[in-house]
C-alpha positions in Angstrom: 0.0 0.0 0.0 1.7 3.3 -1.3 1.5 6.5 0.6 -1.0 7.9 -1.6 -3.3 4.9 -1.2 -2.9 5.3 2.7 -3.9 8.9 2.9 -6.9 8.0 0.6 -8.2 6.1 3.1 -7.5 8.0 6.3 -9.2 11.2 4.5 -12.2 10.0 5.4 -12.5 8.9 8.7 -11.0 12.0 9.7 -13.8 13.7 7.9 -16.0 11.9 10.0 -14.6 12.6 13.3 -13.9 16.7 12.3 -17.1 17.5 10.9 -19.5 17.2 13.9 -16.7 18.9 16.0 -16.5 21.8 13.5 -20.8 22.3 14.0 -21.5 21.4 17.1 -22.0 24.1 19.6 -19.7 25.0 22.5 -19.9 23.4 26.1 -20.4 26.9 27.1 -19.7 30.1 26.8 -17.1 32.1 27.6 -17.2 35.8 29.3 -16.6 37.7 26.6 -20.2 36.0 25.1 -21.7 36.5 28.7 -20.8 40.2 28.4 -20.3 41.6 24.9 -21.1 45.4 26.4 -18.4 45.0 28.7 -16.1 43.7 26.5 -17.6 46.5 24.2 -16.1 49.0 26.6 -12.7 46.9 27.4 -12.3 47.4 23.7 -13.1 50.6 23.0 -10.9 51.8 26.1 -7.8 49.7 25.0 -8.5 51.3 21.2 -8.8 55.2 22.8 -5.5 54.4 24.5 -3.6 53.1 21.4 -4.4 55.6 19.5 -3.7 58.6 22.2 -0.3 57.3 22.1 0.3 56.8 18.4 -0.7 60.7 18.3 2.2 61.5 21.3 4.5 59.7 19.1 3.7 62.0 16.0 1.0 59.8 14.5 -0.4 61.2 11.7 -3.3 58.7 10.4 -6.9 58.9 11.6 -6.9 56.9 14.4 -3.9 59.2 16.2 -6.3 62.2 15.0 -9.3 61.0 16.3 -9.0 58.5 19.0 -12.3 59.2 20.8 -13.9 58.0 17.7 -11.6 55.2 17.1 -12.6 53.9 20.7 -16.5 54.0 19.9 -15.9 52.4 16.9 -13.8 49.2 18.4 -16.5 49.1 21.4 -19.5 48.8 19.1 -17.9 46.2 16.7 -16.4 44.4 19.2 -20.0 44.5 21.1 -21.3 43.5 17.6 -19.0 41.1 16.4 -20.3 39.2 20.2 -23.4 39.2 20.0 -23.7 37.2 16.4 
């Protein structure tokens, strides 16, 4: 039996053990699913704070120009991205 051959016919009972394991929903959630809002706001925070010191560093794109905005924007797609 060449290599080939064996790989052939590994392929799919491998299938068969990955698939179910790729669908099947988590045990449980974690925290940031318990608490998108606050994970929201841990996101937005962490954003603000990168881009306040991208701007004290000479930063010249849009997120050292406009951090607060760059903080909403994380927090609500981070909140967003959670909730799904």
């Amino acid at each position: 039996m060449t290599t080939l051959t064996r790989t052939a016919a590994l392929l799919p009972a491998i299938a068969a053990l990955a698939v179910p394991a790729l669908f099947a929903a988590p045990a449980q959630a974690g925290v940031l699913h318990k608490h998108p809002t606050a994970a929201g706001v841990g996101a937005g925070m962490a954003a603000h704070h990168m881009a306040k010191n991208s701007a004290a560093k000479g930063g010249h794109g849009m997120m050292a120009r406009h951090p607060k905005a760059t903080g909403v924007a994380a927090g609500m797609t981070a909140h967003h991205m959670l909730k799904k």
